[in-house]
Structures are given as structure tokens and as C-alpha cells.
Residue, then its C-alpha position, 0 to 999 in steps of 0.5 A: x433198116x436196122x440200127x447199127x447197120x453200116x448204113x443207117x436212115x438219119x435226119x439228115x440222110x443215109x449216113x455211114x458211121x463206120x466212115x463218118x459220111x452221108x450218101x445224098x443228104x437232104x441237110x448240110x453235113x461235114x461229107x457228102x457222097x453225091x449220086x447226080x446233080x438233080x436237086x433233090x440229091x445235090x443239096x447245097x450246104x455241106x463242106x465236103x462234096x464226093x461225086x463222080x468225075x464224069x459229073x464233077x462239071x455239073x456238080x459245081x454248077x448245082x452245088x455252093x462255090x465255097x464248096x469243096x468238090x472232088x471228082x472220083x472216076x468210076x471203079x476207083x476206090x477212096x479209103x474214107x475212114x477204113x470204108x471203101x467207097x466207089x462209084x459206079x454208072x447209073x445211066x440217069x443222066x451225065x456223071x450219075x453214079x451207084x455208090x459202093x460201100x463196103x466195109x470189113x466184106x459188107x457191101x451197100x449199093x446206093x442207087x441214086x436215079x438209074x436206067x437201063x435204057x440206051x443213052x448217048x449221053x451218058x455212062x451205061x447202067x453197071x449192075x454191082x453185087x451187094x448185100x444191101x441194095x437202096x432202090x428208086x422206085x420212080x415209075x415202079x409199076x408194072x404199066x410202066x414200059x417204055x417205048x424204044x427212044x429211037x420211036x420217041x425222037x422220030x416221033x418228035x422229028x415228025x411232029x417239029x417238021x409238020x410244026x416247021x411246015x405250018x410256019x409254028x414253032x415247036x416248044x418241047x418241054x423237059x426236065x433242064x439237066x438230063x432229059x433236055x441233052x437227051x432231046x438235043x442229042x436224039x432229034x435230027x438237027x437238020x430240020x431246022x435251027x434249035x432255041x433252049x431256055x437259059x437253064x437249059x443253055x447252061x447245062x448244055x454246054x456243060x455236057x458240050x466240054x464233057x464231049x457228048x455230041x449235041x446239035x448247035x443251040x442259041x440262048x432265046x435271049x439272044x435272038x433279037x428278030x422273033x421271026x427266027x422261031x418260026x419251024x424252030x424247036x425250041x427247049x425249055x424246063x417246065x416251070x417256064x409253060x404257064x410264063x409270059x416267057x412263051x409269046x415271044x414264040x408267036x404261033x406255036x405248038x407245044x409238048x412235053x416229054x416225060x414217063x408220065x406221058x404213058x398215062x392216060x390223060x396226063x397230056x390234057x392235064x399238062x395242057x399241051x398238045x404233044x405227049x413223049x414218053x421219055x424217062x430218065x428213071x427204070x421202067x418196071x422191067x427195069x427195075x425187076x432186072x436191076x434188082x436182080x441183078x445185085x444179088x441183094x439179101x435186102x433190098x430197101x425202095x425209096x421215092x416213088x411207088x416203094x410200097x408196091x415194090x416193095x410188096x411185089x418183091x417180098x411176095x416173089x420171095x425177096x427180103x424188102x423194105x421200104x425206106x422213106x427218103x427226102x428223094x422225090x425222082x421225077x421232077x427234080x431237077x428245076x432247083x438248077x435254074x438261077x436268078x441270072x437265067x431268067x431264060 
């Protein structure tokens, strides 16, 4: 990234000058542009907060209440200091956003986490034409295809009701903002009553007022027979597989859903008996068709397997980069599980 460039790489994130702004930064800063909610975009700290309407819900649960938060809708253009910034959908999860910079003709896309697969609970991917074009590379290798989510949730349904009919409950794992609304809105809600985590609740009905359909739930704090988890599905963030939090269930089954569950003995190394492989970032050929979609002159890759982007795109005759970011990908959004929601 060369000095001087509208968008510069800082110690404290991707930085406009031109606008005086920074784009998902890793340290407070006076204004933030932020692309989603997960932790490792959202930083707490800054004064200023520029996120998407349609995420704006979820941005004041995740970011610091003294905060100054302003939502944008998608395709409308604010005037920062001469530069012209827009969001546009990004398809990781609700309100996630491409940012849109663009000044005196020069145009930068920041990509944030994206995907190009169907979701029900978020705004589809958009490609957006740029000169400059910033990149996840989360599962940027070309093993990494995902399977249709229609396959993953009837596999979920069937491994639930078999669990239901075995008197067990069904303790699914997945990433609290994103991947568990996705669950909750794919699996059929008619084979039997659904428990979340705290985290989990609370974001949920966050996307609940933003009018995304998903299945009645109950907080297991709540329950006070433990008898009503038996043949239930019961969802909750990964940090909570290795607590005391998981007896209360009695006889159970557990899985976990992720893109890493396309590996070869990622389930055995999770330690649970049920893989799904659900993703909430590109796949290869995602990647490939979202990058050539923006008609980019240069194409900076960040966090995942930038380096093998990075060499595959240069060797098709592309001008790319690596860019080293604080952003992680996968992961990353544990950070919304607070002091009062033990689970």
C-alpha cells in the first residue's frame, strides 16, 4: 500500500486522510467507519461511530454506550470532509457493509467479512466497482466449497430429531452474532422446543426488532425444570464447550458448525460429535467471483490465507498485495458475550 494513497495502512487501522477517518480500526480514534459487529471490526473506544442502519441495532449492543452511533442506510452517500463514503451489503451477517470510498474519481472498497451465499437473514452480497479493492481471505484456499445451506440444515434437522427421539438434547455450537440467527432461521422449528445461551438471546432478539423471521427461543436461565431439554436444540457460542454451563442439559449430543468443518479432522479436534460446515465468509470461488467482480486495478488480502491469494492472483495476471490487518475472520465475534450473561 503506497504512501499517500487515499487509503493508507496505520497503527491504528486503515486510515483516510483525505477524510480524516478510519475504516474498522483496531484502537480509538476521533471517527470510525465500521463494517459489522464482530469484535474484531468493532472496537470499543472511538468517539465517533459510521455503521450501516441495518446494523445500527447491533452496533450499540457491541460498541460503548457514550458512543456517538450513526446509521447509514445502503447506497446513501455522506460527505466526510470532501470524500464521499457509502455502504454497500456485504452478506456476512445483519447490517454488514463494503465501505465505499471515493474521492475526486478515485474509489476504494473495504470489504469487511463477506459472502456470496443465500442468507434469509441478511442483505445479499453487492459487487461494487473500484480501483482499489480490500479483501478478507478467511478460507482462501481453493478446497474450501461449501455445500448448499439447505443440505447443512436438513442435516442438522436430522441429526436434532434422531437426538429428540433418543431422549437427548441437541447443543449446537456456533458463533453468537451471525451463525447462530442463521441456525435459528434454517432449521425446521417444529421438531421440538429451542434453548440459546445468554449471548446468543440477546442478539437474537436484536435481529427479531430488525424483522428477520426466526423460531420462538428461551434463555436456559429461564428454565427451571431441566426435564425440558430433553429432544430440544439448544444453541450456544463456543467458548461455553469446555464450562460446567453444559450439565445442566443431562444426556446430550453436541456439534458444531463452522467452515472449518470441511477439514479433515477438525471434529474430532473440537471434541464434538456432529460437524456442519456453515460459513459466514467467501468460499474460494466466492472469493475469485467477488474479486472479479470489482474490477479492481489492485487488490490488497488481509486475514486468512492472504499470502496464497494473494500469489494465485498475481500468477492470473491481477496486480495484488498483501496487507496485514489486526482483522482475524473466523472467530471473532465472542467479544459480545458481557458480565451480566453468564448464559
Amino acid at each position: 500500500m503506497k504512501k499517500g494513497s487515499l487509503i493508507s495502512l496505520t497503527p491504528r487501522g486503515l486510515y483516510c486522510e483525505k477524510g480524516d477517518f478510519y475504516v474498522d480500526p483496531w484502537l480509538p480514534v476521533d471517527r470510525a467507519v465500521v463494517t459489522h459487529a464482530h469484535a474484531d471490526h468493532a472496537y470499543r473506544g472511538s468517539k465517533n461511530y459510521l455503521v450501516a442502519a441495518e446494523g445500527e441495532s447491533l452496533a450499540r449492543i457491541r460498541l460503548d454506550p457514550e458512543s456517538t452511533i450513526t446509521g447509514q442506510k445502503y447506497g446513501e452517500i455522506s460527505d466526510i470532509n470532501g470524500v464521499n463514503v457509502s455502504f454497500h451489503p456485504a452478506g456476512h451477517i445483519l447490517g454488514s457493509a463494503q465501505v465505499r470510498v471515493e474521492y475526486k474519481g478515485e474509489v476504494w472498497v473495504v470489504s469487511g467479512d463477506y459472502k456470496l451465499t443465500p442468507d434469509a437473514t441478511c442483505a445479499p452480497f453487492e459487487p461494487v466497482k473500484c480501483n482499489y479493492f480490500i479483501t478478507e481471505a478467511t478460507f482462501g484456499l481453493p478446497i474450501y466449497r461449501w455445500p448448499s445451506p439447505r443440505k447443512v440444515f436438513a442435516e442438522i434437522d436430522e441429526w436434532w430429531l434422531r437426538n429428540r427421539e433418543n431422549g437427548k438434547a441437541s447443543v449446537v455450537f456456533a458463533y453468537s452474532l451471525g451463525k447462530a440467527q442463521r441456525i435459528l432461521n434454517g432449521v425446521d422449528r417444529s421438531i421440538g422446543p429451542i434453548f440459546t445461551h445468554g449471548s446468543v438471546e440477546r442478539l437474537t432478539q436484536a435481529y427479531r426488532e430488525s424483522g428477520i423471521d426466526l423460531p420462538n427461543t428461551t434463555y436456559v436461565g429461564n428454565v427451571t425444570d431441566k426435564k425440558e431439554f430433553a429432544g430440544s436444540l439448544i444453541v450456544a457460542p463456543p467458548s461455553a464447550q469446555m464450562s460446567t454451563w453444559l450439565k445442566r442439559f443431562g444426556p446430550q449430543s453436541t456439534g458444531f458448525s463452522s467452515g472449518w468443518m470441511m477439514v479433515r479432522g477438525a471434529r474430532r479436534q473440537r471434541a464434538v460429535d456432529r460437524g456442519f460446515v456453515l460459513s459466514d465468509h467467501a468460499d474460494w470461488p466466492e472469493l475469485m467471483t467477488a474479486i472479479t467482480s470489482s474490477e479492481a486495478d489492485t487488490v490488497y488480502v488481509t486475514h486468512g490465507f492472504s499470502e496464497e491469494v494473494v500469489r494465485w492472483l498475481n500468477e492470473t495476471g491481477m496486480n495484488a498485495e498483501p496487507l496485514k490487518t489486526k482483522f482475524v475472520g473466523d472467530a471473532a465475534d465472542e467479544g459480545v458475550l458481557t458480565a451480566d450473561e453468564p448464559g
